[in-house]
C-alpha positions as CSV (number, residue, x, y, z in Angstrom):
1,X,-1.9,15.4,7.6
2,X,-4.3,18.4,7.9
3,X,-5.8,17.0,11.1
4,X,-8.6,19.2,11.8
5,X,-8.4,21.4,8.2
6,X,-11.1,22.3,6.5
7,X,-10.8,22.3,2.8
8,X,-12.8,25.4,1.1
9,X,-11.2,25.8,-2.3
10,X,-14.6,26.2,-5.1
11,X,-12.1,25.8,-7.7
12,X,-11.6,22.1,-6.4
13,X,-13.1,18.7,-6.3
14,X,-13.8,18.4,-2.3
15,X,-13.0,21.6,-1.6
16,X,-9.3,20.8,-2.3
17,X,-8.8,17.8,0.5
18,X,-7.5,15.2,-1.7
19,X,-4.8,17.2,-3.4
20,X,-4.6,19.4,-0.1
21,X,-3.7,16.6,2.0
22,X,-1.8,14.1,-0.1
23,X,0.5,17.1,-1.7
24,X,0.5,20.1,0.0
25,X,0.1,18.7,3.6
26,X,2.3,16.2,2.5
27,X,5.2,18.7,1.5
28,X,5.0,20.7,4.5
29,X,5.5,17.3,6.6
30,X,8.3,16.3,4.5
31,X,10.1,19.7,4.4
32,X,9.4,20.6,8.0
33,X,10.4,17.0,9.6
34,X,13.2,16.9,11.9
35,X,14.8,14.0,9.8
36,X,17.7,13.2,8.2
37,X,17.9,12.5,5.0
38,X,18.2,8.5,5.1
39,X,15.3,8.2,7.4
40,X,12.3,6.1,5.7
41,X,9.3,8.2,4.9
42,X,5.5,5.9,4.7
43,X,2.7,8.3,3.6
44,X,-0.8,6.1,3.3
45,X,-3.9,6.8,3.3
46,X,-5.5,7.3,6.4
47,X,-9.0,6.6,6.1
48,X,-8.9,3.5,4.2
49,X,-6.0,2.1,5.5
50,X,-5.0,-0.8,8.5
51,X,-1.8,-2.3,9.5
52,X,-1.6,-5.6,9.9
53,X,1.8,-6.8,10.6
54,X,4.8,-5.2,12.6
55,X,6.9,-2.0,11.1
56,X,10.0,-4.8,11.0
57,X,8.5,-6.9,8.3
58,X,7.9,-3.7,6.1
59,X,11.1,-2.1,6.6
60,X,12.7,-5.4,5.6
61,X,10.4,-5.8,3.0
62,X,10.8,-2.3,1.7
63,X,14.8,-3.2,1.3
64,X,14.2,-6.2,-0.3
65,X,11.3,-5.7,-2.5
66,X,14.1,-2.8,-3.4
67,X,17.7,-5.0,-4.1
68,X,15.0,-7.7,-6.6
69,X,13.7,-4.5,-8.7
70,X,17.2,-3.4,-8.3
71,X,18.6,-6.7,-9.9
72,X,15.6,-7.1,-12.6
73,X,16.9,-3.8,-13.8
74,X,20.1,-4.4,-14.2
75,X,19.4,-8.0,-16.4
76,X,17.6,-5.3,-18.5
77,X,19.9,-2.4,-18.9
78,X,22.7,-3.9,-17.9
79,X,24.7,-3.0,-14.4
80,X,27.5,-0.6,-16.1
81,X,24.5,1.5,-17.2
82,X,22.6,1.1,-14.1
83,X,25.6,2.0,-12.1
84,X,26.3,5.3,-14.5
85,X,23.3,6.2,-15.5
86,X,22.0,5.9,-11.9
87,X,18.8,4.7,-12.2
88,X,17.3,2.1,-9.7
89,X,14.6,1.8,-7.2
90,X,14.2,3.9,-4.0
91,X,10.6,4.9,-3.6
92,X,7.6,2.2,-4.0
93,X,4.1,2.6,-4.9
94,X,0.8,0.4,-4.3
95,X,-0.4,-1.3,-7.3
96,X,-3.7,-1.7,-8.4
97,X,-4.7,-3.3,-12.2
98,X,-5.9,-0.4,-13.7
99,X,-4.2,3.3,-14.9
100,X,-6.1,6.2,-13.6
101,X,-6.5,8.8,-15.4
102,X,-5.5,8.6,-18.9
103,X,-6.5,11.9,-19.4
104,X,-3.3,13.8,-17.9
105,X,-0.8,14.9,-20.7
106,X,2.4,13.2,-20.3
107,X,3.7,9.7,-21.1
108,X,0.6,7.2,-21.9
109,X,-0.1,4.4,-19.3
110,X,0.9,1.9,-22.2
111,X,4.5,2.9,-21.2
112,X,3.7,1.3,-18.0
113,X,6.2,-2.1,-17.9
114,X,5.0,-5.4,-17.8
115,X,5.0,-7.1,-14.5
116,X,7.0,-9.6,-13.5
117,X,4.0,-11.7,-11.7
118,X,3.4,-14.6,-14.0
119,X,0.6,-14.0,-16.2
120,X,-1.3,-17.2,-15.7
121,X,-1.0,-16.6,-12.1
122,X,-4.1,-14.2,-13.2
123,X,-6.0,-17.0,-15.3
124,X,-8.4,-17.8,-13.0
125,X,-12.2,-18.3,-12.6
126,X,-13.1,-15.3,-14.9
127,X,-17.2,-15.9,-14.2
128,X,-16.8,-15.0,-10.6
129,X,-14.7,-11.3,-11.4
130,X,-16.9,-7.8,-11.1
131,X,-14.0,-6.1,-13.7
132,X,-12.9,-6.0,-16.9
133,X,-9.8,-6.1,-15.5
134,X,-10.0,-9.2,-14.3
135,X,-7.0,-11.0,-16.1
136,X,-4.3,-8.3,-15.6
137,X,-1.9,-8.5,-13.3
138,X,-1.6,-5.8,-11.0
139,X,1.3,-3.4,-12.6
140,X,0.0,0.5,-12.9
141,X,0.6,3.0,-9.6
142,X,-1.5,2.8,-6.8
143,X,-0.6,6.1,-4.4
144,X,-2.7,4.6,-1.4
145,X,0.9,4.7,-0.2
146,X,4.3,5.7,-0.9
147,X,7.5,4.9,1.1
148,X,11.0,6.0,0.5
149,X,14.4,7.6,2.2
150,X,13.7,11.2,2.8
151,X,15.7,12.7,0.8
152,X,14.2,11.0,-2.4
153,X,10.3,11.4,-1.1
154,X,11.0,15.3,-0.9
155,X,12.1,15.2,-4.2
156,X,9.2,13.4,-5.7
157,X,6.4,15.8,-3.7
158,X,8.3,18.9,-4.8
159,X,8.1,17.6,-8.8
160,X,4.4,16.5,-7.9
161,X,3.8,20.0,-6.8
162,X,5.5,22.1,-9.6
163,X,3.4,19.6,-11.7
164,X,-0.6,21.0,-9.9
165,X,1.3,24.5,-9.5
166,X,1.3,24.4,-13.0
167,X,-1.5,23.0,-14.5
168,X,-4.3,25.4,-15.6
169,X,-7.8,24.2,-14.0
170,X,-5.9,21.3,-12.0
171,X,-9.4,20.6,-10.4
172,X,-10.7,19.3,-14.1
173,X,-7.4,17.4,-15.3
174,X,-6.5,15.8,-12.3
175,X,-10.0,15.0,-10.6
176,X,-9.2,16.3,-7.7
177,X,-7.2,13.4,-6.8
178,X,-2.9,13.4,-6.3
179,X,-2.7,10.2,-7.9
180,X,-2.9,10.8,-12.1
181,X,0.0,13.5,-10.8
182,X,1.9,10.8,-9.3
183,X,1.6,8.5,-12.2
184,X,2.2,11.2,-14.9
185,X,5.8,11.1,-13.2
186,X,6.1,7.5,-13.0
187,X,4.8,7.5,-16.7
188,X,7.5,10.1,-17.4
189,X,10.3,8.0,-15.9
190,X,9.1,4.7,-18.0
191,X,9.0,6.9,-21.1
192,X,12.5,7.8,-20.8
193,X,14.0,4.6,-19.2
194,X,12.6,3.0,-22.3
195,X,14.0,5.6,-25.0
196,X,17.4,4.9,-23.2
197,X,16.6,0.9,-23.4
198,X,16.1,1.6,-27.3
199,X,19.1,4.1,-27.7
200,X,17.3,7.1,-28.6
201,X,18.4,9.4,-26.1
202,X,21.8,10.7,-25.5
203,X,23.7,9.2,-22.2
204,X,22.9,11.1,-19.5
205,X,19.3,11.0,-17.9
206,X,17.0,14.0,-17.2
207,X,17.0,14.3,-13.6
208,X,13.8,16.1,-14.1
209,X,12.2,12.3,-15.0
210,X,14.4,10.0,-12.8
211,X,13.0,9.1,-9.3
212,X,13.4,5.8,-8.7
213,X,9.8,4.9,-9.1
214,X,8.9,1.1,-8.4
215,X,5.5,-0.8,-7.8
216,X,4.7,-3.5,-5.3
217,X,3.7,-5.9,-7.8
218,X,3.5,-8.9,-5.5
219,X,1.4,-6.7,-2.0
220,X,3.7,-7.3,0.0
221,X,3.9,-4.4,1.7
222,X,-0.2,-3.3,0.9
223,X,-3.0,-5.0,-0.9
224,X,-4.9,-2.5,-2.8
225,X,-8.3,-4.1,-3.0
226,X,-9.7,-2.2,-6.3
227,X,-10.7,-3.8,-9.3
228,X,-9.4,-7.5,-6.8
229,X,-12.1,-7.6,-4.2
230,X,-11.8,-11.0,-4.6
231,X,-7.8,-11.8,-4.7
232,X,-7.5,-11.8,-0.7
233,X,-9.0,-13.9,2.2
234,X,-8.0,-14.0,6.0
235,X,-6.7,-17.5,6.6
236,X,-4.5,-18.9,9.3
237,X,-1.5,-20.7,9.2
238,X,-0.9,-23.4,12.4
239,X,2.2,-24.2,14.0
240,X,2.0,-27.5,12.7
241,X,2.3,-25.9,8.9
242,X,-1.5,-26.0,7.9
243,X,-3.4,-23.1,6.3
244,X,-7.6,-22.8,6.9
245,X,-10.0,-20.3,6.6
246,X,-10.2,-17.6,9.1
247,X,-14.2,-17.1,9.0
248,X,-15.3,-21.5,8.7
249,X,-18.9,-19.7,9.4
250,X,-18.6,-18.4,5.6
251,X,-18.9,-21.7,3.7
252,X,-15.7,-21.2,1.6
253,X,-13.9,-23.7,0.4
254,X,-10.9,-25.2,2.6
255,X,-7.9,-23.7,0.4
256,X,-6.4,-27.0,-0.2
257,X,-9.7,-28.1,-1.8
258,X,-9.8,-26.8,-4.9
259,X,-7.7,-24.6,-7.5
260,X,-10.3,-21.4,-7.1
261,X,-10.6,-20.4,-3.8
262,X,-13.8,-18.2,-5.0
263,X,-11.2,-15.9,-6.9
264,X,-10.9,-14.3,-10.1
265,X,-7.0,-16.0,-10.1
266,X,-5.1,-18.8,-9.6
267,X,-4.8,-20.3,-5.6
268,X,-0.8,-19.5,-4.6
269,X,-0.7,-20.2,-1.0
270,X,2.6,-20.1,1.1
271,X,2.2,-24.0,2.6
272,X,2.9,-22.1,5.9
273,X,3.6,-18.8,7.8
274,X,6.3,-16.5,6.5
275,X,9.4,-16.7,8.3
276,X,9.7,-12.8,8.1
277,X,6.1,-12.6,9.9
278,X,6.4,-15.7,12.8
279,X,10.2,-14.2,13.5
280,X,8.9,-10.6,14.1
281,X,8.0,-9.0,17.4
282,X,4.4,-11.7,18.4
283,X,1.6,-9.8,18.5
284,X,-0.2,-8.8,22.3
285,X,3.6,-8.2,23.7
286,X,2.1,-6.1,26.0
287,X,-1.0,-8.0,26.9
288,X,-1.7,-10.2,29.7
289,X,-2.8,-13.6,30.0
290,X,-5.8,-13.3,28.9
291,X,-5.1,-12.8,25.4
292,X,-5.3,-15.6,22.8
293,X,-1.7,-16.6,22.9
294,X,0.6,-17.8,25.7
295,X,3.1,-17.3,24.4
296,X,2.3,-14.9,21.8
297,X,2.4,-16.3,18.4
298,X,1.7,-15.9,14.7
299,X,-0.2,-18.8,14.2
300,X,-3.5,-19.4,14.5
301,X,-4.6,-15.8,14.0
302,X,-6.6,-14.4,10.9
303,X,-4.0,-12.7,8.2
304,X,-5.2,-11.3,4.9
305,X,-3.8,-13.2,2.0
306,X,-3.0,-12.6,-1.4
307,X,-5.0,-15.1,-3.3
308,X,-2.8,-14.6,-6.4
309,X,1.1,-14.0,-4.9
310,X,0.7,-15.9,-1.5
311,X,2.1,-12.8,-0.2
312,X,0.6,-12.1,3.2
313,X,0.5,-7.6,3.7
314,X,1.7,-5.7,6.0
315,X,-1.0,-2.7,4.6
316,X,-4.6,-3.4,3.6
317,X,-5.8,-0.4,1.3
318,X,-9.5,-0.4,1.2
319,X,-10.1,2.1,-1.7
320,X,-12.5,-0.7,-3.8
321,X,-15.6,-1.7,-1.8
322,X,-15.4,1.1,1.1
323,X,-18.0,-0.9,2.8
324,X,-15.7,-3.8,3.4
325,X,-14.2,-1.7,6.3
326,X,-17.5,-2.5,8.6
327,X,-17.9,-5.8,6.9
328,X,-14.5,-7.5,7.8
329,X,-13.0,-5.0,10.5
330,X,-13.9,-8.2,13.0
331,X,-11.7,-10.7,10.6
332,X,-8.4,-8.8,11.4
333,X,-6.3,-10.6,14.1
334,X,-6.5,-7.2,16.8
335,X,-10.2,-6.3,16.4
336,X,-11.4,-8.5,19.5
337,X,-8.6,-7.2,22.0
338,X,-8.1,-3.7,20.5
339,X,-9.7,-2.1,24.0
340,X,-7.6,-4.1,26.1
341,X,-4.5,-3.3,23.8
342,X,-5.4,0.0,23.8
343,X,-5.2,0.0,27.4
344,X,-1.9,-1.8,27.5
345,X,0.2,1.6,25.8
346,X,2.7,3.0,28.0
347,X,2.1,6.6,28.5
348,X,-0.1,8.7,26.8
349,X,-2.1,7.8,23.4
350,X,-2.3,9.7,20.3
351,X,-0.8,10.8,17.9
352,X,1.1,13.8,16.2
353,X,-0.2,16.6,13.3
354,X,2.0,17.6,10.9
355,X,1.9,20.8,12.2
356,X,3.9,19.4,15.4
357,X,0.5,19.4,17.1
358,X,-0.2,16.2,19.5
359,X,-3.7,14.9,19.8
360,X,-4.9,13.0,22.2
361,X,-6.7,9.5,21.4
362,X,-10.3,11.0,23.1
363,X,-9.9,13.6,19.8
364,X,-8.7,11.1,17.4
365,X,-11.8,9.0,18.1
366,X,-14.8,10.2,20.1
367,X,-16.9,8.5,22.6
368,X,-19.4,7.7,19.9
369,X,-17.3,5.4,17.6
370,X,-15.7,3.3,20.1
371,X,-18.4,1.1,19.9
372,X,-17.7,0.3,16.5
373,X,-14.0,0.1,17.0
374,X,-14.4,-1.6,20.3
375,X,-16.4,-5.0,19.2
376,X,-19.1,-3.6,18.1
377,X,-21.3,-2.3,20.8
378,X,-18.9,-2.2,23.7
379,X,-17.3,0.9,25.0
C-alpha cells in the first residue's frame, strides 16, 4: 500500500507515511477490492515483516485461534448472551507486552483483559531480560498485522478513520503511528464488554464499540519481537521427533539441557513438529533436486520458535531490534535457495499496488540489494 508515494504532510510525523499507509492506503484497498464480503483480509507490515510458514496453516490458524476465544468468551459471559448480544471474535491482532500510547483519550489500557497464557510461563531468568516488561505476558495490541473477513476489516478502518479524521493535531496524540488508534478501539470494546460483564449497561451493545477485536496471545500466527527479543530461537525438529538448535555455531544451550534456553521465560517446547506445519504443502515444491529435501519435508529445517508458548509462527514482526533483519535473515529456512526459488515461479514475478498497479520484481527490488537478499554477495 502506497507503493511508490511520497508522504509530504508538515503537519505529520514522517510526512504522514505511517498513518498514510496503514489507514488511508489501507481503506482505499479495502473499499476498492474486488472481494466479497467473507474473503479473509491480512494487512502486515511490510518492512519488518517475513512469512515463514504456508497461507494453509494461518488460515487454519486464524479459524481456530477464533472458535478458542470464541469459547473462552462464552465461559465468561455466558453463550445466551454471546449469542444475543453478538459479540465474539472476528478480527485478530499481534500482541506485544506493552500498551502504546497511553496518552490517547478513550478507555485506559488497564481495561486491557488478562491473558490466558499461564503467568508462570513468564517467570523466567529475569537477569538476562533488556525490559521492564519482562514478566508480562504478552496481552495488549500489536497492529504489525491485522486479519479478518472483509466485511468486518472495512468496518474497523472506517471507525479507525472517523477516529484521525477527528482528532485535532492527530500528528501530536497519536505519534504519527495507526496503532494507539487501533488500540483506543480495542480499549473501547473492553471498556464496554466489561460494563456489560458487571451489569451496568443496558442490554443492547453500541455497535459503535463492538468489533470483534482479539489478540494472538500465544504467536501463532506472528511473533512480535518487541520488549521479547529473547522469547524466540530457530530450532529444528527431526523426523525422528528431536528438537536442536538451528545455528550449533552459537554456543546455546541444547533445549533439552536446561530450563532457560537464554530467555527471559520459561522453556515450552512442542517435543516435535506441529502436525498443522509437517501436513501443509513441503516447502521447495517447485524446486529441483538440488534443494535440501528429497522429498520435501518440514524437518530438519530452521523454524523460529516461541520460547514461552512453543508455538512455531507463521509471521515474524521485527519492530524490536530492526537490526535483527540483517543479523538472522540467513537463519530462516528459504534464505540459502531464495534465488533458485525465485527462479522456480511460473510466469511473471511481482506483485500488485493497491491502486491495481502491477510491479514487476526488477522494481520491487533493484539490482543492488539482491546481494543481500540473495546470500549475501551473490546476484
Amino acid at each position: 500500500m502506497g507503493w511508490d508515494e511520497r508522504f509530504l504532510d508538515e503537519h505529520q510525523v514522517d510526512g504522514g507515511a505511517r498513518l498514510g499507509t496503514k489507514l488511508v492506503h489501507a481503506v482505499h484497498s479495502v473499499l476498492k477490492a474486488p472481494a466479497h464480503d467473507d474473503d479473509l483480509v491480512l494487512i502486515a507490515d511490510g518492512y519488518d515483516t517475513w512469512f515463514q510458514l504456508p497461507p494453509e496453516v494461518l488460515v487454519a490458524r486464524y479459524n481456530a485461534m477464533n472458535q478458542a476465544a470464541n469459547e473462552r468468551l462464552a465461559l465468561k459471559a455466558g453463550k445466551r448472551a454471546v449469542k444475543s448480544l453478538k459479540i465474539g471474535q472476528k478480527i485478530v491482532f499481534g500482541a506485544r507486552r506493552s500498551c502504546d500510547s497511553t496518552r490517547v483519550h478513550g478507555a485506559p489500557c488497564e481495561m486491557t483483559p488478562e491473558p490466558p497464557a499461564p503467568s508462570q510461563w513468564y517467570a523466567g531468568d529475569n537477569s538476562i531480560s533488556n525490559t521492564q516488561y519482562n514478566v508480562n505476558p504478552p496481552r495488549f495490541l500489536d497492529s504489525g498485522y491485522i486479519m479478518g473477513r472483509m466485511i468486518d476489516v472495512r468496518a474497523l478502518l472506517v471507525r479507525a478513520m472517523e477516529i484521525l479524521e477527528s482528532t485535532p493535531h492527530s500528528d501530536v496524540v497519536y505519534d504519527g503511528s495507526a496503532q494507539p488508534i487501533f488500540n483506543r478501539i480495542y480499549s473501547d470494546q473492553e471498556h464496554q464488554r466489561n460494563r456489560w460483564y458487571h451489569r451496568v449497561l443496558p442490554a443492547a451493545l453500541s455497535r459503535k464499540a463492538e468489533f470483534g477485536l482479539g489478540i494472538d496471545y500465544f504467536s501463532e500466527l506472528s511473533h512480535s519481537t518487541f520488549d521479547a527479543e529473547k522469547n524466540a530461537k530457530y530450532l529444528t525438529y527431526t523426523s525422528d521427533g528431536g528438537v536442536g538448535v538451528a545455528d550449533p555455531s552459537s554456543g546455546l544451550l541444547q533445549p533439552q539441557l536446561g530450563d532457560h534456553y537464554l530467555s527471559d521465560c520459561v522453556l515450552n517446547l512442542p517435543t516435535a513438529l506441529p502436525t498443522d506445519i509437517a501436513t501443509s504443502t513441503p516447502p521447495f515444491i517447485n524446486a529441483n533436486k538440488t534443494l535440501p529435501s528429497d522429498p520435501p519435508s518440514w524437518n530438519d529445517l530452521p523454524l523460529l520458535t516461541n520460547l514461552c508458548t512453543g508455538t512455531i509462527p507463521v509471521l515474524i514482526h521485527h519492530n524490536g531490534d530492526k537490526a535483527a533483519r540483517e543479523s538472522t535473515w540467513d537463519n530462516i529456512w528459504f534464505a540459502p535457495h531464495a534465488k533458485e526459488m525465485l527462479g522456480k515461479i511460473t510466469g511473471a514475478a511481482g506483485g500488485w499496488t493497491d491502486t491495481r498497479k502491477w510491479v514487476e520484481w526488477e522494481e520491487l527490488c533493484p539490482v543492488e540489494w539482491e546481494g543481500e537478499l540473495f546470500g549475501r554477495g551473490e546476484t
